[in-house]
C-alpha positions, 0 to 999 in steps of 0.5 A, a space after each residue: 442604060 440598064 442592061 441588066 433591069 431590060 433581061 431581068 424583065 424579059 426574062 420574069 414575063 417570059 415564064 409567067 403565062 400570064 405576064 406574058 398576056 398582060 404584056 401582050 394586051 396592056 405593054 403600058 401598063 405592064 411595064 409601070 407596073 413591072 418597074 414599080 413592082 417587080 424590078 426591086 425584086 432580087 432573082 431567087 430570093 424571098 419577097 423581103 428581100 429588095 434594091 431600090 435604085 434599080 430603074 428603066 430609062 425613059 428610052 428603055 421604058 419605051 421600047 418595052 411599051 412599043 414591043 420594039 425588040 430591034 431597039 431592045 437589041 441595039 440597046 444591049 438586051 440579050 436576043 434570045 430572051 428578046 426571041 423567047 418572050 416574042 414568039 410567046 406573045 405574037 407566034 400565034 398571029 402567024 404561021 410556022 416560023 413566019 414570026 421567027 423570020 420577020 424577026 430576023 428580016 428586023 435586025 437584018 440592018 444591024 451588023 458586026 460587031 453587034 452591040 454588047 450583051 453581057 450583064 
């Protein structure tokens, strides 16, 4: 598991108003092309510079392509950047705060001690 790849692609689709779409509309797509792409990519660093052993597992690349942020949770992705990038693709389908709710009421089942978030 590769709870660090999991952040690193919630987190770089959540501020890009046009990854979040792509992710929206084609989470397939968007997610072969994110781990061929942009997963090798280093955070704050220019373009050259790159890792190549950084991949999702087969688990992890479904629950991104199935928006399954319960899975994602359990799996140890950090819940605010799960929540952020959420709200930002499926807060419009709803009314206020509904989203946010339904989301809660997903997670409702899982409890302490919930599974460990730190990268």
């Amino acid at each position: 598991m590769t709870k660090y790849l999991l952040d690193k692609f919630l987190y770089t689709v959540d501020r890009d108003p046009e990854l979040v779409e792509r992710y929206r509309t084609d989470p397939v797509g968007t997610v072969q092309w994110w781990e061929a792409e942009m997963a090798g990519r280093l955070l704050n660093c220019t373009a050259d510079e790159r890792t190549t052993w950084l991949s999702f597992t087969e688990d992890e690349r479904r629950a991104l392509r199935e928006h399954d942020h319960v899975t994602l949770f359990q799996m140890g992705a950090h819940p605010f950047l799960t929540l952020t990038l959420f709200i930002a693709m499926f807060e419009r389908d709803h009314g206020p705060l509904e989203y946010q709710r339904a989301y809660g009421r997903a997670m409702a089942h899982i409890s302490l001690p919930y599974p460990d978030i730190a990268t």
